[in-house]
C-alpha positions in Angstrom: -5.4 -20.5 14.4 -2.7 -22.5 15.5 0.1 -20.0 16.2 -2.4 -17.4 17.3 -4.9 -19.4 19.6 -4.3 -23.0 20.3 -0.1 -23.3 20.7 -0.2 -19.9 23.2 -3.3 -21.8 25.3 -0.9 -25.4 24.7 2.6 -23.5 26.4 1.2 -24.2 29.9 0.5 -27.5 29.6 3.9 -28.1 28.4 5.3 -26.4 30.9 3.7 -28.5 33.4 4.4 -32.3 31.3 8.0 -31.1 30.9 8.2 -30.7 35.0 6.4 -34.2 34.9 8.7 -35.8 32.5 5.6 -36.8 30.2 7.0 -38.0 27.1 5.4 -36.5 23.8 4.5 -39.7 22.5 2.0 -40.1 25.5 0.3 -36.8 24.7 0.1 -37.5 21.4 -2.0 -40.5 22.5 -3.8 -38.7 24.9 -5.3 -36.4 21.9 -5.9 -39.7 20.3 -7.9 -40.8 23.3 -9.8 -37.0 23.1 -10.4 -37.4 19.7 -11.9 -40.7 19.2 -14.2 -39.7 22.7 -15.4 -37.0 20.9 -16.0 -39.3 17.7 -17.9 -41.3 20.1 -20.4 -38.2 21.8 -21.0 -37.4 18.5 -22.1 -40.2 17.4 -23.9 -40.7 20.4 -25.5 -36.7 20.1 -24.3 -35.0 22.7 -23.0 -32.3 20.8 -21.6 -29.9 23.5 -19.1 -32.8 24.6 -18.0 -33.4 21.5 -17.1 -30.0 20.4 -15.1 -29.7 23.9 -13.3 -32.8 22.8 -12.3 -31.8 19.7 -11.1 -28.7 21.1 -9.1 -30.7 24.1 -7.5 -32.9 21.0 -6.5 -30.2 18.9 -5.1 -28.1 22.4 -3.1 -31.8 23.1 -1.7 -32.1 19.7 -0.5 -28.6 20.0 1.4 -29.8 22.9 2.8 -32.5 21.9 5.1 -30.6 19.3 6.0 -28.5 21.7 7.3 -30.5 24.8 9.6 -32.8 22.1 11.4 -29.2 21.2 11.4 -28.3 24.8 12.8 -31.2 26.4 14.8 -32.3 23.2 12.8 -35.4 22.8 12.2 -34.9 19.1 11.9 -38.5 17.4 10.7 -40.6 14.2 8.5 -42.6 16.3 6.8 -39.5 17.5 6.4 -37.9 14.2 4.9 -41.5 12.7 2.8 -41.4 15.5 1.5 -38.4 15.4 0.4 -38.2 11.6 -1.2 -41.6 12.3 -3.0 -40.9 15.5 -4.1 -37.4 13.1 -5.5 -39.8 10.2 -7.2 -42.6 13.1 -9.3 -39.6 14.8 -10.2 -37.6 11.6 -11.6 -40.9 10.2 -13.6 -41.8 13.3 -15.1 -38.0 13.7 -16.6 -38.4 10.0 -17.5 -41.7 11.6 -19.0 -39.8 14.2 -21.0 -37.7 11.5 -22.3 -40.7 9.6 -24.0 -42.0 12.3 -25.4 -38.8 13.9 -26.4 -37.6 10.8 -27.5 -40.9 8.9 -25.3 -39.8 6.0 -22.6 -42.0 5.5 -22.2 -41.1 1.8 -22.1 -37.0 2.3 -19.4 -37.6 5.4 -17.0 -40.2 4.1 -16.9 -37.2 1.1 -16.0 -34.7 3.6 -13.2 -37.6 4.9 -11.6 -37.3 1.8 -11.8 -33.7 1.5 -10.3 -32.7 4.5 -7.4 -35.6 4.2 -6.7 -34.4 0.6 -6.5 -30.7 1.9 -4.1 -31.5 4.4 -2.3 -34.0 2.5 -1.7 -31.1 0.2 -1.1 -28.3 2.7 1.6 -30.8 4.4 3.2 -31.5 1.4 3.1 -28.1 -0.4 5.2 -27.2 2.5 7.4 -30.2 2.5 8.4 -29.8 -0.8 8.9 -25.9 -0.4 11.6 -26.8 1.7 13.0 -29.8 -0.4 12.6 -32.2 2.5 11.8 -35.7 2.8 8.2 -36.6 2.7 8.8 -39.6 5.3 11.0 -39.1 8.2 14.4 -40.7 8.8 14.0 -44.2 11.4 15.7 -43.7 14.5 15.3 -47.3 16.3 13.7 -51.0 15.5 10.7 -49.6 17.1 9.5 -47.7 14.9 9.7 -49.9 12.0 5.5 -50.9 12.5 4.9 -47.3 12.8 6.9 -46.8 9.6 5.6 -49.3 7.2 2.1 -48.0 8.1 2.9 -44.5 7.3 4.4 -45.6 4.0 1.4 -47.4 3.6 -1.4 -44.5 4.1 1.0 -41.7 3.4 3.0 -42.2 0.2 0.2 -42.3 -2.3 -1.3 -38.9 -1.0 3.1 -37.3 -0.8 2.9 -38.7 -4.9 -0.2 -37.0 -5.8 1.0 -33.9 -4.4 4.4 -34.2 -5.7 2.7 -34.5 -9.2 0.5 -31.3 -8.6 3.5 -29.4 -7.6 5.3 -30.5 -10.7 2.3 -29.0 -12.8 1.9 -26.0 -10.9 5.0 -24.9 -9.0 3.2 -21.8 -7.9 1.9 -24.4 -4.9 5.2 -24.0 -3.3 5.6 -20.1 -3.2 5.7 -18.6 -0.2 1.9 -17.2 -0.3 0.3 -20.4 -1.2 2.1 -22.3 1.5 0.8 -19.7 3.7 -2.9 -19.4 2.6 -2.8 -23.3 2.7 -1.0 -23.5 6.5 -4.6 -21.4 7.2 -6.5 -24.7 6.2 -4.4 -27.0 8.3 -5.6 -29.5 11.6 -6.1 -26.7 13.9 -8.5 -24.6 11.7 -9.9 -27.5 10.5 -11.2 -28.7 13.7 -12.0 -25.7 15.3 -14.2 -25.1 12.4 -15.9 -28.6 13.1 -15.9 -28.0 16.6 -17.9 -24.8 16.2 -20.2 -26.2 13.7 -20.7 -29.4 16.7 -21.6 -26.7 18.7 -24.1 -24.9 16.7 -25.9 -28.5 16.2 -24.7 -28.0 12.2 -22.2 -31.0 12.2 -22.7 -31.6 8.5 -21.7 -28.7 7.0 -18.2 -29.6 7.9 -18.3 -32.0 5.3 -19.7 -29.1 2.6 -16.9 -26.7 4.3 -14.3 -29.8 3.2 -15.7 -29.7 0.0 -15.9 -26.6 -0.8 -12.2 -26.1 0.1 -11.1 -29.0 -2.1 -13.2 -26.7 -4.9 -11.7 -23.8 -4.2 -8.2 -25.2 -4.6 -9.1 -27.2 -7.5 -10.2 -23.9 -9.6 -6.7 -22.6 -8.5 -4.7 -25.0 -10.2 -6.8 -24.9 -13.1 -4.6 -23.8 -16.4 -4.9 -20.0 -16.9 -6.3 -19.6 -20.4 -3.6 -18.0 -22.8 -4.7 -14.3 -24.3 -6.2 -14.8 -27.9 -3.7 -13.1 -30.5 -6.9 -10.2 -30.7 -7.2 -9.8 -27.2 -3.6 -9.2 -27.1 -3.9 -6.4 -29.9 -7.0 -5.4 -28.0 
C-alpha cells in the first residue's frame, strides 16, 4: 500500500514542499494535526471526514520521508518525531473509536494490537538489518524527543528482540515482507475504509485478528512422533 498507492500520490507534494523549503519535521506535524482531527470527527460521528483525514495523515506521513531524502534533511529529531507523532494519533483514533462506539474496552484492545503489530513489523525489519533500534542524537534538541522515545519505545524493541531470538525465522526475507504488508499505511487505510463504510469497530477485530494470526506463527512446530516418522 505504501510503495504502490500512498508514496506515488505523496511525490507531488514533495515536490512542491521542497520548492517551498518546508522542512520535514513540519509535515510530520501537519499529519499529526490530520490525524488527531480525524480522531476528533470520529469521535464526533462524522464518519466521511474522518476517513478523509486518516487518508490526508497517512498521504503526509508518506511525505515527510520523502522530502528529508530529497532535500538531504535527514535527522534524529525527525525520526524521534515521527515515531512519536505515529504513537500520539494511533492512540487518539482508538480514542476516537471509544467514544463513537461506547466501547472503550474492545478499542483500547485494538490499541494494543495494532501497536504490537507494528512494533513487531518495525523491529523484525530492524533487526534483519542488524541496526540500532534507537537512532543516533544529532543535537541538544533532541534530547526531550529522545528520552521519550526510550521511554515508549524500548520495552516494545525488547520484546521483539526476544521473539526474534526464539524464532529467527521473523527476520527472513519473506516474513519481513509479509509483515511490511501490515505496516502504518495498510493499517490505516484499512481503518479509513471501515470509517467509511460506518464499521469503525471492526478495526479493532482486524487488529486482533492479526496479532492472532502472528501469534499461531511463532507457535513451536510439533516434532514428528518416532511412528509418524516410520509412517
Amino acid at each position: 500500500m505504501c510503495e504502490k498507492v500512498f508514496r506515488p500520490l505523496a511525490h507531488p507534494l514533495v515536490l512542491l514542499f521542497a520548492r517551498l523549503r518546508v522542512p520535514p519535521p513540519a509535515v510530520v506535524v501537519a499529519a499529526g494535526v490530520a490525524g488527531v482531527a480525524a480522531a476528533v470527527e470520529l469521535g464526533r460521528g462524522s464518519l466521511i471526514a474522518a476517513a478523509l483525514l486518516v487518508q490526508l495523515k497517512t498521504l503526509l506521513d508518506n511525505a515527510d520521508g520523502q522530502l528529508a531524502r530529497l532535500t538531504g534533511r535527514i535527522s534524529a529529531f525527525g525520526r524521534y518525531l515521527d515515531s512519536e507523532v505515529d504513537l500520539l494519533v494511533n492512540a487518539a483514533l482508538c480514542a476516537g473509536l471509544a467514544w463513537t462506539t461506547k466501547q472503550p474496552a474492545l478499542a483500547l484492545a485494538g490499541f494494543l494490537a495494532l501497536t504490537g503489530v507494528l512494533s513487531l513489523n518495525f523491529n523484525a525489519e530492524r533487526l534483519s538489518r542488524g541496526a540500532n533500534a534507537e537512532p543516533e542524537a544529532e543535537t541538544r534538541r533532541t534530547a526531550v524527543l529522545r528520552r521519550i522515545y526510550a521511554f515508549v519505545y524500548a520495552p516494545q524493541d525488547r520484546l521483539a528482540e526476544a521473539l526474534v531470538a526464539r524464532r529467527p525465522a521473523l527476520t527472513s526475507p519473506l516474513a519481513v515482507s509479509l509483515l511490511a504488508n501490515l505496516g502504518m499505511s495498510t493499517q490505516l487505510a484499512a481503518f479509513g475504509l471501515l470509517i467509511a463504510v460506518g464499521r469503525p469497530l471492526a478495526f479493532a477485530w482486524v487488529g486482533l485478528a492479526e496479532v492472532a494470526l502472528i501469534a499461531l506463527a511463532l507457535l513451536p512446530r510439533r516434532a514428528p512422533s518416532r511412528q509418524e516418522e516410520i509412517a
